[in-house]
Phi, psi and omega in degrees: 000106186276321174256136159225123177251131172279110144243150220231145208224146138266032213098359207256034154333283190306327173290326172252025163260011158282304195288320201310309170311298216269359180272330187279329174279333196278314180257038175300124175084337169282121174302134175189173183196143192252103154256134164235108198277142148259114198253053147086046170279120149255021186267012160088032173288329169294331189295315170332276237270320174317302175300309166277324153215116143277017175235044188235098180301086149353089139269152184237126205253138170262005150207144192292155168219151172248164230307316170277096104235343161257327161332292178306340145303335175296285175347319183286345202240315190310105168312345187295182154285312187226151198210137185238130180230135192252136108348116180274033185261359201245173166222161183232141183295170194279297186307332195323311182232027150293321193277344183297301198308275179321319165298343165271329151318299145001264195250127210269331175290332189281138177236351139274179166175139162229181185245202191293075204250104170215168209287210190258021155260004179100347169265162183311084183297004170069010172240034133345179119203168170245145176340142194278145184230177187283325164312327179289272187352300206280339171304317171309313169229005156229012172293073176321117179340288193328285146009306188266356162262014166237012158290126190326160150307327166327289187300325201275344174233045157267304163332320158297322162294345167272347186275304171331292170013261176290334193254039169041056144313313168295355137300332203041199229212001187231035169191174199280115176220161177286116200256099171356302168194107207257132148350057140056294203279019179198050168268112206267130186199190196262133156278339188287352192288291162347293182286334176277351159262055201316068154070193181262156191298117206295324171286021166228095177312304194201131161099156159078340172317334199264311213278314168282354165300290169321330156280328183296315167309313167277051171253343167230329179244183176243158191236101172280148143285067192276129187256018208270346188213133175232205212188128172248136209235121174251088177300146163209352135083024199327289169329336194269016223216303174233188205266329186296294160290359184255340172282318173304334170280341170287339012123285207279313200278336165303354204230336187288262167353292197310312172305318189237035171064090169318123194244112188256327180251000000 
C-alpha cells in the first residue's frame, strides 16, 4: 500500500461528489486505499459514498468529535507509506500524487510536505505560514476589512507587511522552501513518521492542530514546500463567518500559546 487518503466529513455530501471523483483519477493505477470518518453527518453523506465508492472504508462516529481525533482513528488504521490528510472542499489534479510521491523521494529529510492550494479561480491561498505570533493572528483575522481603510497609511501597511510575512509571501510561492506551518487542509506525509508522534494532539477540537503537528515534527524533520503541483480548495473560512467558531479557534490558540509558549510579536 504506497497511499492512504485520509477524510474527514461533517455534512460534506456536497464536497465529496466534487472530491472523490477526481481523488479516484489522481489515484489510478496507484496501491492506495480512501478512509473516511463521518463525524455525525445528517446529509445521507454515507449513504452517498456508500452507494458510489464502496470501496471507501467508513467509520461513522456515534458521537461528534474533533477533527484531529477523527483524523487520528484514520491515522491508526492506515496501511500507506505515505499518508495525505485532506479537506474534503478540494478537487485534485490527475498527476497529484506521482508528483507528491517524487518529491519526498527526492527530498529524504522531509517527513511533510504540501503543494500548492488554491481557490477556484487559480489564485493563490497563502498558506505557508511561519510560526504564528498573536499580533499576526489577531490582524489576520480580526482586523475588519472596513477598519484597515480608515487606518493611518503607515500603520495599515506595517500590518500588511506583517501579514505578508507571516503567511512567507516574501519567499514567494514558486520553488521548494521550508515551511513551518503548512495547512491542516493539505498534508502530505511520511506516516510512520506521523504515527510515531501519535498523530495529532487531541486537545485542540478545531483549529492549531495542524500547526502544532508541524511543530512536533519539525524537532526532527522536515516540513516542505512543493510548488510543482497545486489543488483547489473551495475555502469557507468558517472561523471568519460565525461567532461559535471563531470562539473556538480563539480557544484552540490559548491551548496552542499555553503548550509552546506565548509569542506575542
Amino acid at each position: 500500500m504506497l497511499i492512504s487518503t485520509l477524510l474527514v466529513s461533517h455534512n460534506n455530501q456536497k464536497d465529496l461528489q466534487l472530491l472523490l471523483p477526481s481523488l479516484k483519477r489522481a489515484l489510478k493505477d496507484i496501491p492506495n486505499e480512501i478512509l473516511l470518518v463521518d463525524n455525525c453527518s445528517t446529509d445521507s453523506t454515507v449513504k452517498f459514498v456508500q452507494t458510489n465508492f464502496p470501496d471507501i472504508f467508513i467509520t461513522i462516529n456515534s458521537k461528534q468529535m474533533g477533527y484531529g481525533a477523527n483524523q487520528n482513528q484514520n491515522i491508526s488504521r492506515a496501511r500507506g507509506k505515505f499518508i495525505l490528510l485532506m479537506n474534503p472542499d478540494m478537487i485534485v489534479p490527475d498527476n497529484l500524487f506521482n508528483v507528491m510521491v517524487r518529491f519526498m523521494e527526492k527530498h529524504k529529510d522531509a517527513a511533510i510536505a504540501t503543494c500548492k492550494i488554491c481557490n477556484e479561480d487559480g489564485s493563490c491561498q497563502y498558506l505557508n505560514k511561519r510560526e504564528p505570533a498573536i499580533l499576526d493572528l489577531c490582524i489576520r483575522r480580526f482586523l475588519p476589512p472596513r477598519l484597515k481603510q480608515i487606518l493611518p497609511s503607515k500603520l495599515n501597511d506595517m500590518f500588511t507587511e506583517r501579514v505578508n510575512y507571516y503567511e512567507m509571501r516574501d519567499i514567494g510561492y514558486d520553488h521548494v522552501v521550508n515551511v513551518p506551518f503548512v495547512s491542516g487542509s493539505f498534508i502530505f506525509a511520511k506516516a510512520d513518521t506521523i504515527k510515531a508522534l501519535n498523530g495529532f494532539d487531541e486537545r485542540f477540537f478545531m483549529y492549531f492542530e495542524d500547526v502544532d503537528l508541524c511543530r512536533r515534527v519539525s524537532c526532527k524533520d522536515h516540513c516542505l514546500y512543493c510548488p510543482d503541483v497545486s489543488v483547489v480548495h473551495r475555502w469557507e473560512r468558517a472561523s471568519h463567518k460565525s461567532l461559535k467558531w471563531t470562539l473556538v479557534f480563539i480557544l484552540s490558540g490559548l491551548k496552542y500559546f499555553h503548550k509552546w509558549g506565548f509569542k506575542f510579536f
